[in-house]
C-alpha positions as CSV (number, residue, x, y, z in Angstrom):
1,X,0.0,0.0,0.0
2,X,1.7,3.3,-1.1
3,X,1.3,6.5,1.1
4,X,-0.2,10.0,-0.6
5,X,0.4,12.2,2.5
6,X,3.1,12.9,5.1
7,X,0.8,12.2,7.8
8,X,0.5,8.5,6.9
9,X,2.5,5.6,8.9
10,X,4.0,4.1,5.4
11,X,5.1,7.6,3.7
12,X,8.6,7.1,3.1
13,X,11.1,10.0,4.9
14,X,12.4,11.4,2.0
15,X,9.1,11.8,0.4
16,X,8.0,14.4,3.2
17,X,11.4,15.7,3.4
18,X,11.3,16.6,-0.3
19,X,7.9,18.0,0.2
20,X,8.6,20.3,3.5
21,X,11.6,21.8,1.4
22,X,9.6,22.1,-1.2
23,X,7.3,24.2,0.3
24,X,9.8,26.0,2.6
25,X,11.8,27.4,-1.0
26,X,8.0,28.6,-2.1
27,X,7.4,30.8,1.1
28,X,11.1,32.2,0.1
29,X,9.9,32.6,-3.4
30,X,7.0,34.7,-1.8
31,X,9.4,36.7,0.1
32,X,11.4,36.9,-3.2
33,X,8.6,38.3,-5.1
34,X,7.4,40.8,-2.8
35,X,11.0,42.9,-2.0
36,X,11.3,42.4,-6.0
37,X,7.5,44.0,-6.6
38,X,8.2,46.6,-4.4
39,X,12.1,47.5,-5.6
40,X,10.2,47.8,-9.0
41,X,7.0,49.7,-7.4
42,X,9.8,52.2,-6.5
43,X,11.5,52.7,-10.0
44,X,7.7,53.5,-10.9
45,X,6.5,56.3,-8.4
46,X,10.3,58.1,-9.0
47,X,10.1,57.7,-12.4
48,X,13.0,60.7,-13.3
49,X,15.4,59.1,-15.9
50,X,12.9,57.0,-17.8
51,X,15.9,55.3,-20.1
52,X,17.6,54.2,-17.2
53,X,15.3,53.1,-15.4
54,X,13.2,51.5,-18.1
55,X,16.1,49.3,-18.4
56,X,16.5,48.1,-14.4
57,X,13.3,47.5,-14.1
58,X,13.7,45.1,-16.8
59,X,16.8,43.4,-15.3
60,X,15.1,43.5,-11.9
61,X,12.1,41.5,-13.4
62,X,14.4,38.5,-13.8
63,X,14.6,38.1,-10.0
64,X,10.9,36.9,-9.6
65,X,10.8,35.1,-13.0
66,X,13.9,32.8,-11.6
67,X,12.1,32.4,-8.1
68,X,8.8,31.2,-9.8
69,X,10.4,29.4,-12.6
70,X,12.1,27.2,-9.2
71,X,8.9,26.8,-7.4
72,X,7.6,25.2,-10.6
73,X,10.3,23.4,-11.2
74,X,10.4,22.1,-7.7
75,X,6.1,20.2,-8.2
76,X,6.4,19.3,-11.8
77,X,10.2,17.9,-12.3
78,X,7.9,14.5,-13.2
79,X,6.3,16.3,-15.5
80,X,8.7,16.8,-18.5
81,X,6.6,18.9,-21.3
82,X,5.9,21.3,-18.7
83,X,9.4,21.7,-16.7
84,X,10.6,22.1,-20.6
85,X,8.0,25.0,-21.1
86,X,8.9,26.6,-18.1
87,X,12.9,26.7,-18.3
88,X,12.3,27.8,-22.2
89,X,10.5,31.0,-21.1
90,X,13.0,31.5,-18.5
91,X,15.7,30.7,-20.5
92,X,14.4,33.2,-23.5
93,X,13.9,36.6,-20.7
94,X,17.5,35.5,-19.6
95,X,18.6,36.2,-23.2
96,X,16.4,39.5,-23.0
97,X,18.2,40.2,-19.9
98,X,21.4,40.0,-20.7
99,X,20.3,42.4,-23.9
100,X,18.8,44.8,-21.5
101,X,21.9,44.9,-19.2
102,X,24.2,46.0,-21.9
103,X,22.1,48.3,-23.6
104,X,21.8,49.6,-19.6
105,X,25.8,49.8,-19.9
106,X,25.8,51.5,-23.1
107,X,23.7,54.2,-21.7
108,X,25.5,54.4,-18.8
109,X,28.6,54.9,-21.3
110,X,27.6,57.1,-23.3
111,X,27.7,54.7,-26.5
């Protein structure tokens, strides 16, 4: 007979284990997400050097993307199509990104 829950005598340990980290990373994603939302609420309301800025908040964006990407990642590693979905996105705003952070540098440059 094969255990579902954590509460059950015959749930194996690492089962349980897996699922208390699990959910442990996911209240740090929360925390993730809400010193990212308001870092970018800020940008917003002192909106002064929209180029600039424009720009970080666009870098900064790829803070909560990585912390929900991981949280998904961490309940649906069995499920294959949609661990693949979910690293391409993240994989394709790393790309933007890294485009955004050097046009940041070039305005920062001068260029």
């Amino acid at each position: 007979m094969s255990a579902t829950a954590c509460g059950d005598g015959d749930a194996v340990w690492y089962t349980c284990k897996a699922l208390y980290g699990s959910l442990l990373a996911c209240s740090f994603v929360l925390v993730t997400l809400g010193i990212s939302f308001l870092h970018i609420r800020h940008h917003l309301r002192h909106y002064h050097e929209p180029v600039v800025q424009r720009y970080t908040i666009r870098i900064v964006l790829m803070v909560p993307i990585y912390a929900f990407d991981s949280c998904i990642s961490l309940f649906t590693f069995k499920l294959k199509i949609v661990a693949f979905l979910v690293t391409l996105m993240r994989d394709v705003y790393e790309a933007y990104t890294l485009y955004n952070f050097q046009a940041l540098l070039l305005c920062y440059l001068g260029g």
